[in-house]
Backbone as CSV, one residue per row, in Angstrom:
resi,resn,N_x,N_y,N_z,CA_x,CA_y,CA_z,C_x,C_y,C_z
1,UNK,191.678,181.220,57.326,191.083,181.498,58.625,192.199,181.639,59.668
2,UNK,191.576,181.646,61.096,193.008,182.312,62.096,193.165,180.754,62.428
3,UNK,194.248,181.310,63.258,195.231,180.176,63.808,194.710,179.854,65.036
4,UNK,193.739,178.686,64.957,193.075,177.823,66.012,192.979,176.663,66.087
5,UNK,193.101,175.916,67.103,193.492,174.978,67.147,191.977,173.890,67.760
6,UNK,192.128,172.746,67.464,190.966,171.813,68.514,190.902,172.451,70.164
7,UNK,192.738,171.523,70.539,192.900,171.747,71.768,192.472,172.865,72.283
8,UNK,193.022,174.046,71.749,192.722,175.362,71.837,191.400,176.207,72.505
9,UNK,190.800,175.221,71.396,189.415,175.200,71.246,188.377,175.252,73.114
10,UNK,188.726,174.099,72.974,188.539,173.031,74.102,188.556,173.364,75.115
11,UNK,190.135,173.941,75.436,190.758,174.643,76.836,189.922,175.825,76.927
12,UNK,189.323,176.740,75.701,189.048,177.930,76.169,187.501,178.091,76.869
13,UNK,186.797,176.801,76.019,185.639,176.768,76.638,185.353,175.741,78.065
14,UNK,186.291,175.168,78.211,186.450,174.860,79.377,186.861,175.954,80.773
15,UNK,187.101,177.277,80.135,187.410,178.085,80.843,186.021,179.008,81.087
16,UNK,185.019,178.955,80.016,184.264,179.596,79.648,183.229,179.065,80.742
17,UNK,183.301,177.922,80.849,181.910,176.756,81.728,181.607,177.332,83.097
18,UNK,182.209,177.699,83.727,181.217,178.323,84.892,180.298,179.472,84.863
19,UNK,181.068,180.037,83.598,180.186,181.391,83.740,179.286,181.274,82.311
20,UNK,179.306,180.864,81.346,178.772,180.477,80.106,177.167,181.393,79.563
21,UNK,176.941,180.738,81.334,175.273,180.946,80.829,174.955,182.391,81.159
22,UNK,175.869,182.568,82.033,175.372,184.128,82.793,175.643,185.276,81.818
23,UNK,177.254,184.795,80.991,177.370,185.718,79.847,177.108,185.675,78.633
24,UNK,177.094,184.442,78.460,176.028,184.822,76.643,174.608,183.653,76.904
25,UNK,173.981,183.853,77.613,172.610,183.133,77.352,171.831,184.470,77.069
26,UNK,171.896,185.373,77.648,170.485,186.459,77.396,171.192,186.424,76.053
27,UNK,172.366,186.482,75.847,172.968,187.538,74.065,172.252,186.562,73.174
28,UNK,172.550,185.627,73.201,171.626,184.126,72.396,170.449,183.353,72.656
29,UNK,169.795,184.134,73.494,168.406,183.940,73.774,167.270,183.542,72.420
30,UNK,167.621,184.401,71.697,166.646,184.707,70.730,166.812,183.608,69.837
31,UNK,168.330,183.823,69.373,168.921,182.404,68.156,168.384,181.442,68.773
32,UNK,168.413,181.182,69.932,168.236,179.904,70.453,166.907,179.410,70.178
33,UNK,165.836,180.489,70.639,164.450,180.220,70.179,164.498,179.580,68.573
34,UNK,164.879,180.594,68.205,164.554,180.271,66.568,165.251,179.030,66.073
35,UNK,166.487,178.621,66.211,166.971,177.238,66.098,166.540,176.363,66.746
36,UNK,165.863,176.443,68.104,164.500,174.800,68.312,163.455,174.994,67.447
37,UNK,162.812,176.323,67.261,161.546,175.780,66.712,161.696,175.708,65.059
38,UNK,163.397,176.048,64.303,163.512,175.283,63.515,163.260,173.685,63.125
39,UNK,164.274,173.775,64.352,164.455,171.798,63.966,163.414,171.410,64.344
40,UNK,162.461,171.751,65.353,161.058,170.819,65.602,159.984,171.128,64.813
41,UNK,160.213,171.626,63.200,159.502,171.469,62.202,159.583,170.186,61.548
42,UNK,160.790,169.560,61.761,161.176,168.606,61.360,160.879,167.284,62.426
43,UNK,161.339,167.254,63.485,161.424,166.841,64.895,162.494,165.401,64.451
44,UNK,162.143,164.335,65.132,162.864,162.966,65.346,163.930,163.224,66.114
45,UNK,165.101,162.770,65.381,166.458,162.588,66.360,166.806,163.566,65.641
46,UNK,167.048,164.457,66.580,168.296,165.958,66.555,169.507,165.769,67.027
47,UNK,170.417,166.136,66.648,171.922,166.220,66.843,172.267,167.325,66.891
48,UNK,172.421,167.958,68.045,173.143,169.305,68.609,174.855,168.957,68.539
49,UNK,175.379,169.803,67.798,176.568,169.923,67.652,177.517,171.587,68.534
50,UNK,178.141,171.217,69.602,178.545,172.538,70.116,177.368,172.348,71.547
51,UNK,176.671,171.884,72.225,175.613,171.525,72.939,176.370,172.268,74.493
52,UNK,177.100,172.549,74.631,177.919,173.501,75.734,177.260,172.897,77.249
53,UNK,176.645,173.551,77.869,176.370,173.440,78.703,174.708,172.516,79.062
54,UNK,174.037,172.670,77.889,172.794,172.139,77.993,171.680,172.818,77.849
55,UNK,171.825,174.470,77.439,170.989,175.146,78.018,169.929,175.411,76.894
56,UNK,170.374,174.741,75.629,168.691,174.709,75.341,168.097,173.488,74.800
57,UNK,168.664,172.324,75.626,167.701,171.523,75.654,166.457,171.318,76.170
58,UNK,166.242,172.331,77.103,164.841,172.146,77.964,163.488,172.987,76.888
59,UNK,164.283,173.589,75.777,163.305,174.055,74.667,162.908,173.135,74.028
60,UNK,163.708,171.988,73.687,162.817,171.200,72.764,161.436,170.451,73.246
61,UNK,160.832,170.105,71.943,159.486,169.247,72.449,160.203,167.765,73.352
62,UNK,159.704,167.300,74.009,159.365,165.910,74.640,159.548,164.574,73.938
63,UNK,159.157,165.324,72.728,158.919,163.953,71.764,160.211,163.891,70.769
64,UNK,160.511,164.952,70.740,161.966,164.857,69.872,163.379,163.885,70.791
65,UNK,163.972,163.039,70.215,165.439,162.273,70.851,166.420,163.820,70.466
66,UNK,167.034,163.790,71.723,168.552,164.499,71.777,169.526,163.394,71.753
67,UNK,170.387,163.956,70.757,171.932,163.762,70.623,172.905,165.117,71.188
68,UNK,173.478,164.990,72.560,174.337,166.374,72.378,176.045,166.480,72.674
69,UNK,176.877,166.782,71.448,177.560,166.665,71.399,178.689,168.406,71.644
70,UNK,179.890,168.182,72.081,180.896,169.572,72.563,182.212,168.871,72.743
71,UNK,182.844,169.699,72.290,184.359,169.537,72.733,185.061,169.625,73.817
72,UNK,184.390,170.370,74.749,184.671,170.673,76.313,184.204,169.861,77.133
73,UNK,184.514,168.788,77.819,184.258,168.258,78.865,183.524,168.982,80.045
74,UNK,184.207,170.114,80.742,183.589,170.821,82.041,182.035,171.296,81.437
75,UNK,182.273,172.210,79.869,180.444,172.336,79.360,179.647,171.156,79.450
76,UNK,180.267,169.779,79.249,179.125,168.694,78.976,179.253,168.306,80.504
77,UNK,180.102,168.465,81.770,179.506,168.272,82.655,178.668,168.976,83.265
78,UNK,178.245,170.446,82.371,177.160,171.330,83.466,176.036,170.815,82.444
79,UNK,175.933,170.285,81.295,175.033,169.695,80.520,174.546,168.783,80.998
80,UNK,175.142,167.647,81.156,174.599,166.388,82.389,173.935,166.563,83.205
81,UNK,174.350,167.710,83.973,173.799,167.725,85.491,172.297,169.207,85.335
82,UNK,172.106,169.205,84.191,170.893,169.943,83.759,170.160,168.563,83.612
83,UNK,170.390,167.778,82.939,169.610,166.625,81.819,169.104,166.047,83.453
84,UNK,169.842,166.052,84.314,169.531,165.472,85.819,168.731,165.797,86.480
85,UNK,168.874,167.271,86.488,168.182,168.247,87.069,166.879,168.232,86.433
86,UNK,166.645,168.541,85.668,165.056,168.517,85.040,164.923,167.476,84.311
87,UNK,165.530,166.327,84.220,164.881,164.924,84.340,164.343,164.757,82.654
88,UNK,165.451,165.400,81.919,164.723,165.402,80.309,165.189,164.334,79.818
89,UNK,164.325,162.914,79.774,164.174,161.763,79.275,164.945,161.922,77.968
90,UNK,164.114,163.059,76.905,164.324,162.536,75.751,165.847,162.865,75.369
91,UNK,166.658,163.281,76.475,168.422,163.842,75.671,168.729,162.259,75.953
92,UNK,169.226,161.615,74.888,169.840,160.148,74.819,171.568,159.742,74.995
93,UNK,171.649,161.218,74.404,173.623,160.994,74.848,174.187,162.381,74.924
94,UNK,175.086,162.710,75.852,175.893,163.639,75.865,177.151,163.580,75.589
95,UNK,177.966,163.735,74.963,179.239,162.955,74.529,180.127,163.855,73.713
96,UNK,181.269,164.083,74.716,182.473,165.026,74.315,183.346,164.213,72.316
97,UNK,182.599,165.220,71.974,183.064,164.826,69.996,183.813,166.166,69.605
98,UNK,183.990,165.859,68.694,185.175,167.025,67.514,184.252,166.857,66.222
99,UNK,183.157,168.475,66.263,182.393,168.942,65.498,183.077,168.551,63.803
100,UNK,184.362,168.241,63.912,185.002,168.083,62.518,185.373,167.257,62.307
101,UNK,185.095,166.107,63.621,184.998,164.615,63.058,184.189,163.391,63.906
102,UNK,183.046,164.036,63.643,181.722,163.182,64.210,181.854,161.763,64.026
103,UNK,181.603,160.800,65.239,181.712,159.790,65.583,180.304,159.085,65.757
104,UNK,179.776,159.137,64.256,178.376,159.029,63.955,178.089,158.116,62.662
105,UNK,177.615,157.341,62.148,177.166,157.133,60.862,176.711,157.963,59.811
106,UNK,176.917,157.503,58.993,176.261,158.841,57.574,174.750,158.374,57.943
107,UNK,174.272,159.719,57.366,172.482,160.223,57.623,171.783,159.172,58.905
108,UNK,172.557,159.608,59.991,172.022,159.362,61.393,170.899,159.996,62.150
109,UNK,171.063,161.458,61.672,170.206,162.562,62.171,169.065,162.576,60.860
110,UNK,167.906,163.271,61.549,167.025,163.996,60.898,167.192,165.714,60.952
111,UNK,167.995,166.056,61.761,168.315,167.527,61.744,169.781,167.615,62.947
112,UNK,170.372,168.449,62.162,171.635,168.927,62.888,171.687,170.231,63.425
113,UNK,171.782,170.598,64.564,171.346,172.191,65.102,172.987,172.431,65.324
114,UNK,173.704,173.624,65.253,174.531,173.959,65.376,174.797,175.332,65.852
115,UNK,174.387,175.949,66.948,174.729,177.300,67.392,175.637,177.528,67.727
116,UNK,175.908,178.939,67.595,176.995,179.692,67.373,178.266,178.929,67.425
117,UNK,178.660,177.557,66.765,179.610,176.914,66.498,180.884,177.282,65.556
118,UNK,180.229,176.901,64.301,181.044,176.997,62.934,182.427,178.005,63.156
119,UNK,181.651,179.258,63.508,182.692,180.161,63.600,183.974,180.302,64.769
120,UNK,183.459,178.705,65.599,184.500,178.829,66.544,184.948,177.531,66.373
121,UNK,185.157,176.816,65.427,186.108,175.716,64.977,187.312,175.935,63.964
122,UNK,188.597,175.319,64.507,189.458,175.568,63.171,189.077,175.619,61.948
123,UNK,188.730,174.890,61.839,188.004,174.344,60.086,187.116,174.162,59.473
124,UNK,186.203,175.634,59.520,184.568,175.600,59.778,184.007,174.716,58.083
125,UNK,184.489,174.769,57.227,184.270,173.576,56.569,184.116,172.183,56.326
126,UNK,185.605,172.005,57.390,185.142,170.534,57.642,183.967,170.040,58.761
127,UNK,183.728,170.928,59.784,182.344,170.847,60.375,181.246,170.474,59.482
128,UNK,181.151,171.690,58.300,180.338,171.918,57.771,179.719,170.343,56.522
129,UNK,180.852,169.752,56.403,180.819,168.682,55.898,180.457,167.160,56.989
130,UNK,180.525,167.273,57.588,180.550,166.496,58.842,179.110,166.532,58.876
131,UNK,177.955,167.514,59.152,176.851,168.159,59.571,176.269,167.679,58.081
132,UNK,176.548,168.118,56.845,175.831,167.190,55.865,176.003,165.713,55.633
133,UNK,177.020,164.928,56.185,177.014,163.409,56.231,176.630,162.690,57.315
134,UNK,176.570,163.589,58.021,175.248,162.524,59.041,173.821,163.006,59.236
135,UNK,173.151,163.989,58.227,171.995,164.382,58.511,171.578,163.378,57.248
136,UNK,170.228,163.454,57.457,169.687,162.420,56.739,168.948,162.911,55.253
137,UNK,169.367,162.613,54.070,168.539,163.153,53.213,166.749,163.678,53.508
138,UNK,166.607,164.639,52.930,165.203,165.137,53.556,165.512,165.940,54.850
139,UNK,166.455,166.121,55.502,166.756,166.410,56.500,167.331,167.677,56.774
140,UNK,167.635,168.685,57.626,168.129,169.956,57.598,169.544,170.370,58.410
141,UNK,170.250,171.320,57.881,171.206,171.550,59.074,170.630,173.105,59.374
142,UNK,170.648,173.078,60.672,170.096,174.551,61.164,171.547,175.181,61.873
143,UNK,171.744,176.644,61.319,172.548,176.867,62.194,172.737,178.191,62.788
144,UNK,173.108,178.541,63.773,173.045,179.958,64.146,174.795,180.448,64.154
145,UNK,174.927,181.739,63.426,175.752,182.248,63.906,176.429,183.491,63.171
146,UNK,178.063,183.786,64.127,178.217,185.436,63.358,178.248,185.491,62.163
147,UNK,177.943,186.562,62.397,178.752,187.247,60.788,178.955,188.559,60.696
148,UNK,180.137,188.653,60.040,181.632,189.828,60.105,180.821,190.457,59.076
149,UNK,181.517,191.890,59.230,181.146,193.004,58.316,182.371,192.854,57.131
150,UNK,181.330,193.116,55.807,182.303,193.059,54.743,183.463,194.087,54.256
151,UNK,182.525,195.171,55.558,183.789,196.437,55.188,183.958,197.410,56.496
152,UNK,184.358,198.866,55.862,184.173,199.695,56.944,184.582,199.147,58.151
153,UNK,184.629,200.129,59.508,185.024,200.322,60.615,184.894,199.412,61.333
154,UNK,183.425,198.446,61.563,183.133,197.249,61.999,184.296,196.042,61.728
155,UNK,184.245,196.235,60.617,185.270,195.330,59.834,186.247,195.154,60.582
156,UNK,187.022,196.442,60.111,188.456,196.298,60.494,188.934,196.145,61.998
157,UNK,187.131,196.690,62.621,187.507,196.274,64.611,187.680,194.743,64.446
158,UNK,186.568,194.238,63.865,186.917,192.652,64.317,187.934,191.488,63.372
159,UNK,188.484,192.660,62.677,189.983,191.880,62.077,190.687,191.880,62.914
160,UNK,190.478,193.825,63.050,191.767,193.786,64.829,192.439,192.796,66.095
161,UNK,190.662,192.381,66.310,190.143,191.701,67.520,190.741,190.033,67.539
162,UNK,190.888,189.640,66.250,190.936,188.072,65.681,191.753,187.637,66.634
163,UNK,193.256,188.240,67.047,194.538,187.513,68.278,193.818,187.546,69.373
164,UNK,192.831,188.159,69.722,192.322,188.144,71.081,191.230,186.899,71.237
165,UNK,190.094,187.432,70.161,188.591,186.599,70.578,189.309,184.720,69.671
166,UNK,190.298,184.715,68.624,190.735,183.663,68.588,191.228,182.683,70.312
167,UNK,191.585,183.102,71.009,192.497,182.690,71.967,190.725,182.334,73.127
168,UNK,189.884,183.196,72.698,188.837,183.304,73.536,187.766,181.530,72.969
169,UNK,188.216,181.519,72.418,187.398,180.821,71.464,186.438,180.765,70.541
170,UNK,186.767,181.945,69.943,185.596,182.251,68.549,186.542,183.572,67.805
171,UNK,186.008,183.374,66.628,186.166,184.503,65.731,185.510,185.842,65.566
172,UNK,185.545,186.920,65.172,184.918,188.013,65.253,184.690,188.332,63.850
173,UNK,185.884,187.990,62.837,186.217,188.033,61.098,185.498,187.062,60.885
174,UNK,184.164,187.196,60.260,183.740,185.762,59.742,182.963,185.873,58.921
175,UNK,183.446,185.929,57.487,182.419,185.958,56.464,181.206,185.043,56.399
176,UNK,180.223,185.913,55.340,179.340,185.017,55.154,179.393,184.116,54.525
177,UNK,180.295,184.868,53.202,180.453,184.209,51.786,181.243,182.496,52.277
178,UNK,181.624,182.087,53.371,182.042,181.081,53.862,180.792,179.705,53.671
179,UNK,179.562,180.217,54.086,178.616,179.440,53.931,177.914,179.021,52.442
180,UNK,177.977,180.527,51.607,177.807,179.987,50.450,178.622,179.696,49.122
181,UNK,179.625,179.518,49.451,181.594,179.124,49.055,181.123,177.695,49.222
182,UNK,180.759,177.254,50.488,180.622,175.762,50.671,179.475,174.965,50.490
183,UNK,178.355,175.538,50.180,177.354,174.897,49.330,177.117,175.069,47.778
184,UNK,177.705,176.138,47.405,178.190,176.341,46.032,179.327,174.827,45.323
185,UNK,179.660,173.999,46.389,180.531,173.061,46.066,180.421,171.973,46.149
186,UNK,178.572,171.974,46.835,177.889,170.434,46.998,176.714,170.171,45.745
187,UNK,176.629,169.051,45.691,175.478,169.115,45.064,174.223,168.285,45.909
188,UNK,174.151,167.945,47.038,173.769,167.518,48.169,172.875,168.439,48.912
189,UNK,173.277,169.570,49.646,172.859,170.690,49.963,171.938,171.813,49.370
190,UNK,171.281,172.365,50.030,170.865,174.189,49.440,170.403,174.359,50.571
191,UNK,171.164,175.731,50.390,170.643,176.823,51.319,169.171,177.377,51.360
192,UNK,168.081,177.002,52.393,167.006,177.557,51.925,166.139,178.809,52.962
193,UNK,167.370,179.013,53.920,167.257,180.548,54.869,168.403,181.238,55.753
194,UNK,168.266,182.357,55.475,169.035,183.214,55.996,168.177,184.281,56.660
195,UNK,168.353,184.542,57.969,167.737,185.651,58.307,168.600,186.062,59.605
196,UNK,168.307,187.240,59.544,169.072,188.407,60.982,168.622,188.231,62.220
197,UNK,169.662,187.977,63.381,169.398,187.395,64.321,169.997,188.906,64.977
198,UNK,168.900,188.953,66.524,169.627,190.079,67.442,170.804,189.620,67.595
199,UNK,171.748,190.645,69.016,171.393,191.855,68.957,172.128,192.177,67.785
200,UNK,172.243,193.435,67.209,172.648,194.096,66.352,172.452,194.029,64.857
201,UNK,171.928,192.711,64.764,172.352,191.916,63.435,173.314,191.876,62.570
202,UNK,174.406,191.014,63.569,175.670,190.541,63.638,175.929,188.753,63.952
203,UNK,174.441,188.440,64.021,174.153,187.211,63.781,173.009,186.818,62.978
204,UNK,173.175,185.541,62.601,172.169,184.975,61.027,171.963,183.479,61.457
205,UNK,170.529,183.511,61.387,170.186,181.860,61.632,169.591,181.491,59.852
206,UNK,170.879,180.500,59.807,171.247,179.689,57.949,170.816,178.536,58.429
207,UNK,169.608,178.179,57.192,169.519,176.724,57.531,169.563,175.879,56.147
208,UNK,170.238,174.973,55.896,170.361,174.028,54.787,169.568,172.929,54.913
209,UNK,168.996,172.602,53.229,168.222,171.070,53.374,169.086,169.810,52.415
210,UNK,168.980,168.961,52.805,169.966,168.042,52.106,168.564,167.649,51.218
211,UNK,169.210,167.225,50.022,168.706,166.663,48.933,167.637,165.476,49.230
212,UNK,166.771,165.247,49.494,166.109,163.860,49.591,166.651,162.317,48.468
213,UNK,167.280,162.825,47.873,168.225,161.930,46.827,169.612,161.736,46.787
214,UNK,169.870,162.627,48.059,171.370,162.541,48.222,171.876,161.454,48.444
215,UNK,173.201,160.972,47.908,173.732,159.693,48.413,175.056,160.421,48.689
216,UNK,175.469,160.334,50.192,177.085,160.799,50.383,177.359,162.014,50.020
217,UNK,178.458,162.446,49.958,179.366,163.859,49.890,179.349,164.132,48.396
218,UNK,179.263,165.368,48.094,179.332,165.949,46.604,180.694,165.990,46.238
């Protein structure tokens, strides 16, 4: 994968926080729908991983507990001052974490929501491992996000692009085969949806169920 860093990470979406919502909330409008009324098939305590600014906590039900966790400080302070603003009881913590090393107990969550994250962490595996040891057997990881063309012209724009949208904070190169590379290697996990997310369908909301018998990491 490219050369990205936490810090990196961090700084860029801290750069990103004033304007966040104005420029990709309509683009992720839709994922967003579809990843709450994922996890509130499930409901209980959700754990938003990547939780930015706050902006779709006001989708969930009432009755579901928020956990919301980001690497950016300035995003989790426009997150706060939403949770303030509309007075949503049920978000329980907001709390600046490192998606790749959650400061959580194993199977804490009943569902882990993760939008458009994975693809903007150094080490979208070790996220990805992180997100199955604290969800709770029986439990799901929902997640929204890109995905790179395997060939052709598309392709090679967003290979091009990688020194730029890396520095931006996300990837543009981002296989799929990444997601099923890394459940191909659990025995904990399965993948049990994939589907095409607007615009373009250049995004995919993947959602995994952990084993109801799982004990720990495969």
């Amino acid at each position: 994968m490219s050369h990205m860093s936490t810090d990196g990470v961090a700084q860029a979406y801290g750069r990103w926080a004033p304007v966040y919502d104005l420029v990709f909330g309509p683009v992720f409008r839709q994922g967003r729908s579809a990843a709450i009324h994922a996890a509130e098939q499930i409901g209980g305590h959700i754990l938003e991983v990547g939780v930015g600014t706050g902006i779709s906590l006001p989708g969930y039900k009432t009755s579901s507990r928020l956990t919301g966790v980001d690497i950016s400080e300035p995003m989790l302070d426009k997150a706060r001052a939403r949770v303030r603003r509309l007075a949503l009881a049920n978000v329980e913590a907001i709390t600046v974490m490192d998606a790749e090393a959650l400061d959580f107990p194993d199977a804490a969550f009943d569902v882990v929501v993760a939008q458009y994250v994975v693809s903007a962490v150094p080490h979208p595996a070790r996220a990805l491992d992180e997100f199955a040891r604290v969800v709770k057997p029986g439990g799901e990881i929902i997640i929204t996000t890109r995905v790179g063309a395997e060939r052709g012209l598309r392709s090679a724009i967003e290979k091009g692009l990688m020194p730029v949208t890396s520095r931006l904070g996300f990837r543009t190169d981002f296989p799929f085969a990444l997601y099923t590379d890394w459940a191909a290697l659990r025995s904990d996990v399965t993948m049990i949806e994939r589907r095409a997310l607007p615009p373009l369908g250049h995004f995919s909301l993947v959602r995994f169920a952990k084993h109801p018998s799982a004990r720990g990491n495969a």
